[in-house]
C-alpha positions, -999 to +999 in steps of 0.1 A: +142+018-247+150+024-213+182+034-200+196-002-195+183-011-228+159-039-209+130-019-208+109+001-232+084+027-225+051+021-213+023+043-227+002+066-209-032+063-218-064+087-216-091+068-200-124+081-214-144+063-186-123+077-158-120+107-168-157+108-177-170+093-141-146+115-123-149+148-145-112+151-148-082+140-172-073+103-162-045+085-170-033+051-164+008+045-171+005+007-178+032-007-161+020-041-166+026-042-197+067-046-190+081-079-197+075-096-162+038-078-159+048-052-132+063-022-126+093-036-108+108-047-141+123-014-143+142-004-111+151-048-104+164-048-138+189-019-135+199-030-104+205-065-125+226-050-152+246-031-127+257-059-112+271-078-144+288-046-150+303-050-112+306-088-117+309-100-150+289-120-168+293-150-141+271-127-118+245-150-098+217-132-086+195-145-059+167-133-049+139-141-020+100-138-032+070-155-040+059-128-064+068-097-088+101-093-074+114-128-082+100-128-117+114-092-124+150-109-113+145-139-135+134-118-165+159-098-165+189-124-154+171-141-187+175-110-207+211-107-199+219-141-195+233-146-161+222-167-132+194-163-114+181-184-082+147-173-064+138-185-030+101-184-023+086-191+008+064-228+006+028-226-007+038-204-039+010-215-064+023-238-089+015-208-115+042-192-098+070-214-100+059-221-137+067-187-147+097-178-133+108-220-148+101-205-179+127-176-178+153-201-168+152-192-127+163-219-103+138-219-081+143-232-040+114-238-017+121-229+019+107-221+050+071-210+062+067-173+055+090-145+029+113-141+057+127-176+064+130-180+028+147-143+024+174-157+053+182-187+030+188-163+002+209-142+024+229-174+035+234-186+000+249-150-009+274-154+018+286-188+006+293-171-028+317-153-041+298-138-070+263-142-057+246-106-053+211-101-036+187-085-055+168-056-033+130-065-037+122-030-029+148-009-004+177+004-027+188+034-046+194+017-071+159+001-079+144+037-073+166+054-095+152+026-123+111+028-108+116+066-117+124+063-151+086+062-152+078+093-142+104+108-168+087+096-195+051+104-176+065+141-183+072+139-218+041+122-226+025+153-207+041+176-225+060+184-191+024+201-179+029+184-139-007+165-129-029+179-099-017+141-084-001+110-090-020+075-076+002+041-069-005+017-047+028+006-020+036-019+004+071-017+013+078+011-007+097+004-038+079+019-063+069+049-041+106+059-038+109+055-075+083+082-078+098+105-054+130+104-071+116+106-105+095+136-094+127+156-079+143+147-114+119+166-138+109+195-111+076+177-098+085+183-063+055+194-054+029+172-070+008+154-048+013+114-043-018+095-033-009+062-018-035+036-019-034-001+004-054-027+019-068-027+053-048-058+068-020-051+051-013-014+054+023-011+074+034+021+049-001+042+062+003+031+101+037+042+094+037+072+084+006+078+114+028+078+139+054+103+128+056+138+139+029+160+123+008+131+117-029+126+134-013+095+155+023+110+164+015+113+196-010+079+211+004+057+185-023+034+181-027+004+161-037-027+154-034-057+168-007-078+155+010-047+148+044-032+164+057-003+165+094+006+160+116+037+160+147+033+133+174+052+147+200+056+113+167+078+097+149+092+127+110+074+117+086+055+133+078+024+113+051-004+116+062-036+115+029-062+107+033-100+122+004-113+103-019-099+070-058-103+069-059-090+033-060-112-002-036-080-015-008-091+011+010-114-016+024-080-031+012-051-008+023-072+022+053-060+034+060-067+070+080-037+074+082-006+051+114+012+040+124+031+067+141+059+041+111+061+021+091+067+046+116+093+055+114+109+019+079+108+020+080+131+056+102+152+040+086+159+005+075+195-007+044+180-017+018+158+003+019+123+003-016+117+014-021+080+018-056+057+021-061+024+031-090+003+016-111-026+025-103-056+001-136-055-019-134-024-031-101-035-049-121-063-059-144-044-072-118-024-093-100-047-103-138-057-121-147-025-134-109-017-147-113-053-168-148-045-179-140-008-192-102-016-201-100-054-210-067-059-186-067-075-155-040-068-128-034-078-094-055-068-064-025-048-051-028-027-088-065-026-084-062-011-048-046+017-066-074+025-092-103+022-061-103+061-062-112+061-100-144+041-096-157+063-065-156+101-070-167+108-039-135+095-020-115+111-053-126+143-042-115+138-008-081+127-016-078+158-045-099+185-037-110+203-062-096+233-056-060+239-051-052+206-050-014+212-050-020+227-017-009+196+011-028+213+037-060+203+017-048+169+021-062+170+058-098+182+049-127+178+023-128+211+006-160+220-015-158+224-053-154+262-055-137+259-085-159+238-113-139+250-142-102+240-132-099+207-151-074+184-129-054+161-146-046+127-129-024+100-132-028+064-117-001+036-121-012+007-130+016-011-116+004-045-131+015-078-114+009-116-124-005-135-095-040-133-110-064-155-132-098-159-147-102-180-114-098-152-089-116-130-113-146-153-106-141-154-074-135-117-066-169-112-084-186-135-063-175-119-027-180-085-044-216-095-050-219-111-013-207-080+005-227-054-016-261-076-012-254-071+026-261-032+025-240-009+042-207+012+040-170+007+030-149+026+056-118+043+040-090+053+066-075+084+052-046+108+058-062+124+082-070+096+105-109+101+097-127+074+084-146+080+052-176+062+041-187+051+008-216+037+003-220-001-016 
């Protein structure tokens, strides 16, 4: 069980396929396999708990999404059989306010986009005296429960530290749970490889225009895309007006966590991030259901793109050295053939997928490769790297 006692441990898997494709030692910590599909179930739940501790049991929690948060709030309000009320944003999926019905969530309808319905969830807190707003992703409290995963990554490894650690992020949540998790068992200086969508990628953009970084200085973007300083932690963030990526339902944070961006600056070791064009998620997501036989969300998938093309691997985690963050910045030529590197990707789960999009993911897939041509992969560096269809 976890340390609340609403979670249990998720294995940790060797992936023959990986491992053999790659020619490393792969594995995939499956997070979806927690009681609301997603990683999120761990740090939303303690955060849950604590506040029936704080509250007693006629705690309300109230939460604003249209996605992994909200049902991570309802399962565990469920579970401990308080009060839960999720605002989601109009055009949810009627999949989506099925599920969180079914673990007893009231569920309110409001506004346009996440953030008109997150300001009627901030307003209903106000009006109530025991209400308490669950943090989606930007809390201590939800990291301290998202790195209870990487405690139990190091007992299942035998407390042997992997050359690098894969997870997709969006505003940050779960990336902040790793960080904490790694200072908790020593892994200070294990690599992170972030992974997101083109369109949708505030947390890379981000971290660009910080000091150090290939774009500290120009601080160019996108369109659509401002840039803002946050004064209380001293970073440049991203902020994204609009998203062009089918990931954006969970990677699409408008604005990342300004102190895990911070955390990630600071780190011992690199946190080298990527950003990928949709179909090669898409295409992950297909080969990780054909070799695996689970299907996750295109924001998990986005995470597992490295595993399926060993060229970009190999740019992200050299191989040699690869707890060395200045390899991070350039693609350094296997000098080393027998170092084995071990690798772990989170397969953060997430339930806004179906047979239907699997279809339909297959299709474009198909589309796009028939065309000919390259994927370009914006890396840590700020070059773009090619892989071919």
């Amino acid at each position: 069980m976890g340390t609340n006692g609403l979670w249990q441990e998720t294995p940790l898997i060797y992936s023959s396929q990986i491992s053999g494709l790659l020619g490393v030692s792969a594995y995939l910590k499956l997070e979806n396999l927690h009681p609301s599909h997603s990683f999120k179930y761990r740090g939303i739940s303690l955060f849950a708990q604590k506040a029936r501790e704080a509250h007693g049991p006629s705690v309300h929690l109230i939460a604003a999404s249209g996605g992994n948060a909200g049902l991570a709030a309802a399962c565990a309000a469920n579970a401990l059989g308080v009060k839960c009320t999720v605002y989601i944003p109009a055009g949810a999926a009627p999949s989506t306010l099925d599920i969180l019905l079914r673990q007893k969530a009231e569920v309110i309808v409001t506004g346009r986009y996440y953030a008109e319905a997150l300001e009627a969830a901030s307003a209903a807190v106000e009006k109530e005296s025991h209400a308490v707003m669950v943090p989606a992703y930007d809390h201590e409290i939800v990291w301290e429960g998202h790195g209870s995963m990487i405690k139990e990554i190091s007992t299942q490894l035998q407390g042997t530290p992997p050359d690098a650690i894969f997870c997709s992020v969006g505003g940050g949540g779960m990336l902040g749970g790793i960080i904490v998790g790694c200072n908790a068992v020593g892994w200070n200086n294990v690599p992170i490889v972030t992974l997101e969508t083109v369109g949708s990628n505030c947390f890379y953009h981000s971290m660009s225009c910080n000091d150090g970084r290939f774009n500290s200085v120009d601080k160019v973007v996108p369109s659509d895309v401002e840039v803002v300083y946050d004064k209380a932690n001293d970073v440049t963030l991203t902020r994204f007006n609009k998203f062009t990526s089918r990931a954006s339902g969970s990677l699409g944070a408008s604005l990342p966590s300004a102190r895990v961006v911070k955390m990630a600056l600071e780190r011992e070791g690199a946190v080298c991030c990527a950003s990928v064009p949709d179909e090669m998620s898409m295409q992950a997501l297909l080969r990780f259901a054909d070799d695996h036989k689970l299907l996750v969300e295109l924001a998990c998938s986005t995470t597992l793109v490295p595993a399926y093309n060993p060229a970009l691997f190999n740019k992200l985690v050299p191989p040699t050295d690869a707890n060395n963050p200045a390899l991070f910045n350039k693609m350094v030529p296997p000098t080393d053939a027998n170092k084995p590197r071990t690798v772990v990707f989170i397969v953060c789960g997430g339930f806004k997928v179906s047979l239907e999009d699997v279809a339909g993911f297959r299709r474009l897939v198909n589309e796009d490769v028939d065309k000919g041509g390259v994927w370009n992969v914006l890396c840590n560096d700020g070059d773009t790297f090619s892989v071919e269809k």
